[in-house]
C-alpha positions in Angstrom: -1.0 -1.4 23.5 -0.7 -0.5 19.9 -3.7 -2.1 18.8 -5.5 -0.3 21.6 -3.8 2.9 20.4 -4.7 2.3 16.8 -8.3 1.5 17.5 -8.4 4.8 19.8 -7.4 6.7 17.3 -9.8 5.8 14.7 -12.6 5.5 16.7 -12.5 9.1 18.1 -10.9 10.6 15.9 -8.2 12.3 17.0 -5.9 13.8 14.8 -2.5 15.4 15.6 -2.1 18.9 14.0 1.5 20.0 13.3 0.5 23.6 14.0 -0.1 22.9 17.8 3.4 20.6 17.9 4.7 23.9 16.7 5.6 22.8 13.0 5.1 23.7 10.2 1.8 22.5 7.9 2.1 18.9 6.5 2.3 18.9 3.0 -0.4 15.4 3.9 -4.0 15.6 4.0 -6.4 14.1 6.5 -8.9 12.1 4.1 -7.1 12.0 1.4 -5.7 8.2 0.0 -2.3 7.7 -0.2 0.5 5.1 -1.4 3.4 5.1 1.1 6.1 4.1 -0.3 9.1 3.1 2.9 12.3 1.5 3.7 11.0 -1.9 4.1 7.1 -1.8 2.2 4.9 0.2 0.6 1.7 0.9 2.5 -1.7 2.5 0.9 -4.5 4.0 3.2 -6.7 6.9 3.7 -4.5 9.6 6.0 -6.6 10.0 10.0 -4.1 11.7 11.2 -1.0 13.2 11.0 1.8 13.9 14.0 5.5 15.1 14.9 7.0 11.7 13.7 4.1 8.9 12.4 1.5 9.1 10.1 -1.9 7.0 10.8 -4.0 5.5 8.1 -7.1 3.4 8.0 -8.7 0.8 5.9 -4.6 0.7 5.1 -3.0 -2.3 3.0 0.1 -3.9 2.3 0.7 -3.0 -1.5 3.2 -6.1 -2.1 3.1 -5.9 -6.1 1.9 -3.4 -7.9 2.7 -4.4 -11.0 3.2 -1.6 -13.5 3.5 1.1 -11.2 1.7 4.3 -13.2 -1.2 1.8 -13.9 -1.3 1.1 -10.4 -1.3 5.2 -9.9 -3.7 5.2 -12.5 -6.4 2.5 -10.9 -5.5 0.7 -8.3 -7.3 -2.7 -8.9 -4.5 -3.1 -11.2 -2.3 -4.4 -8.6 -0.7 -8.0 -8.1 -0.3 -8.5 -4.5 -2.5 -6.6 -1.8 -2.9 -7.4 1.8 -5.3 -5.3 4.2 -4.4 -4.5 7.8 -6.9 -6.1 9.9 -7.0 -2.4 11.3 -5.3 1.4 10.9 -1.8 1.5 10.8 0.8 3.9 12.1 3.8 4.8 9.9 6.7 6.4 11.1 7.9 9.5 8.9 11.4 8.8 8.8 10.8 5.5 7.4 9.2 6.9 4.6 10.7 7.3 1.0 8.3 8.7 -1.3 4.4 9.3 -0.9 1.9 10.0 -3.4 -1.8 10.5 -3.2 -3.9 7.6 -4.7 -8.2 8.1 -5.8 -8.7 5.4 -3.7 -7.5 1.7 -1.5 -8.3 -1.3 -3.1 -8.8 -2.9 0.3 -9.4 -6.9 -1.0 -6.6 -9.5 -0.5 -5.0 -10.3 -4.1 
Protein backbone atom coordinates (compact mmCIF):
# COMPACT_ATOMS: atom_id res chain seq x y z
CA UNK A 1 0.00 0.00 0.00
CA UNK A 2 2.89 2.29 0.52
CA UNK A 3 4.54 1.67 -2.61
CA UNK A 4 1.19 2.35 -4.29
CA UNK A 5 0.98 5.52 -2.22
CA UNK A 6 4.50 6.53 -2.99
CA UNK A 7 4.11 5.94 -6.76
CA UNK A 8 0.67 8.01 -6.49
CA UNK A 9 2.17 10.71 -5.22
CA UNK A 10 4.88 11.24 -7.63
CA UNK A 11 3.16 10.46 -10.54
CA UNK A 12 0.35 13.11 -10.07
CA UNK A 13 1.75 15.20 -8.24
CA UNK A 14 0.02 15.90 -5.39
CA UNK A 15 1.45 17.93 -2.87
CA UNK A 16 0.07 18.60 0.66
CA UNK A 17 0.11 22.39 1.59
CA UNK A 18 0.36 23.25 5.24
CA UNK A 19 -1.85 26.31 4.71
CA UNK A 20 -5.03 24.14 3.89
CA UNK A 21 -4.13 21.64 7.02
CA UNK A 22 -4.30 24.93 8.80
CA UNK A 23 -0.57 25.39 9.71
CA UNK A 24 1.67 27.46 9.37
CA UNK A 25 4.19 27.68 6.05
CA UNK A 26 6.99 25.07 6.05
CA UNK A 27 10.20 26.44 6.37
CA UNK A 28 10.78 23.27 3.20
CA UNK A 29 10.52 23.82 -0.35
CA UNK A 30 8.84 21.68 -3.01
CA UNK A 31 11.80 21.19 -5.58
CA UNK A 32 14.34 22.00 -3.74
CA UNK A 33 17.26 19.02 -2.71
CA UNK A 34 17.69 18.21 0.61
CA UNK A 35 19.88 16.08 3.15
CA UNK A 36 17.66 14.72 5.90
CA UNK A 37 19.36 14.01 8.59
CA UNK A 38 16.99 11.43 11.28
CA UNK A 39 16.94 9.27 14.23
CA UNK A 40 17.98 6.26 12.57
CA UNK A 41 19.58 7.54 8.76
CA UNK A 42 20.20 10.30 6.91
CA UNK A 43 18.13 10.46 3.73
CA UNK A 44 18.83 12.98 0.63
CA UNK A 45 16.14 13.73 -2.07
CA UNK A 46 14.41 16.41 -3.96
CA UNK A 47 11.19 17.60 -1.57
CA UNK A 48 7.44 16.54 -3.80
CA UNK A 49 5.64 17.30 -1.11
CA UNK A 50 5.25 18.43 2.08
CA UNK A 51 2.30 17.39 4.86
CA UNK A 52 1.02 17.69 8.58
CA UNK A 53 3.55 14.91 9.75
CA UNK A 54 5.77 13.29 6.59
CA UNK A 55 7.82 14.79 4.17
CA UNK A 56 8.02 12.94 0.49
CA UNK A 57 11.02 13.00 -1.59
CA UNK A 58 11.94 11.52 -4.90
CA UNK A 59 14.91 10.24 -6.72
CA UNK A 60 15.74 9.95 -2.65
CA UNK A 61 18.93 7.97 -1.36
CA UNK A 62 20.27 6.48 1.62
CA UNK A 63 23.40 8.83 2.44
CA UNK A 64 25.25 5.91 4.58
CA UNK A 65 28.80 7.76 4.67
CA UNK A 66 29.37 10.95 3.82
CA UNK A 67 32.57 11.24 4.68
CA UNK A 68 33.68 14.74 5.52
CA UNK A 69 30.48 16.21 6.03
CA UNK A 70 30.93 20.11 4.70
CA UNK A 71 32.56 18.50 1.55
CA UNK A 72 29.69 16.40 1.22
CA UNK A 73 27.53 19.90 1.76
CA UNK A 74 29.87 21.27 -0.56
CA UNK A 75 29.54 18.50 -3.65
CA UNK A 76 27.87 15.71 -3.02
CA UNK A 77 29.91 13.12 -5.16
CA UNK A 78 32.20 13.37 -2.31
CA UNK A 79 30.33 10.87 -0.43
CA UNK A 80 31.48 7.19 0.77
CA UNK A 81 28.42 5.23 0.93
CA UNK A 82 25.13 6.09 -1.13
CA UNK A 83 22.16 3.88 -1.75
CA UNK A 84 19.08 5.06 -3.98
CA UNK A 85 15.53 4.13 -3.20
CA UNK A 86 14.24 2.10 -5.90
CA UNK A 87 11.41 4.90 -5.66
CA UNK A 88 10.19 8.29 -3.51
CA UNK A 89 10.29 7.96 -0.04
CA UNK A 90 8.12 9.35 2.82
CA UNK A 91 9.79 10.70 5.93
CA UNK A 92 8.09 11.32 9.03
CA UNK A 93 8.79 14.81 10.59
CA UNK A 94 9.24 13.89 13.96
CA UNK A 95 11.87 11.52 13.11
CA UNK A 96 13.77 14.15 11.81
CA UNK A 97 16.94 15.84 13.43
CA UNK A 98 18.35 18.35 11.31
CA UNK A 99 17.74 19.17 7.44
CA UNK A 100 19.69 21.14 5.15
CA UNK A 101 19.25 21.99 1.56
CA UNK A 102 21.78 20.26 -0.81
CA UNK A 103 22.51 21.61 -4.93
CA UNK A 104 21.75 18.43 -5.84
CA UNK A 105 21.29 13.98 -5.14
CA UNK A 106 24.01 12.10 -6.27
CA UNK A 107 21.53 9.25 -7.07
CA UNK A 108 24.40 6.29 -8.03
CA UNK A 109 25.16 3.36 -5.62
CA UNK A 110 28.67 3.98 -3.96
Amino acid sequence: MLKELIKEILKEGIVGKTEEIGHTPSPYQIGKFYHVRTVTMAIAGELKGIYQNELVFKDASWVADTGRFNEYLKDTSKLKENEPFKSGVIVGRGAIIDCTEISQVYKNVK
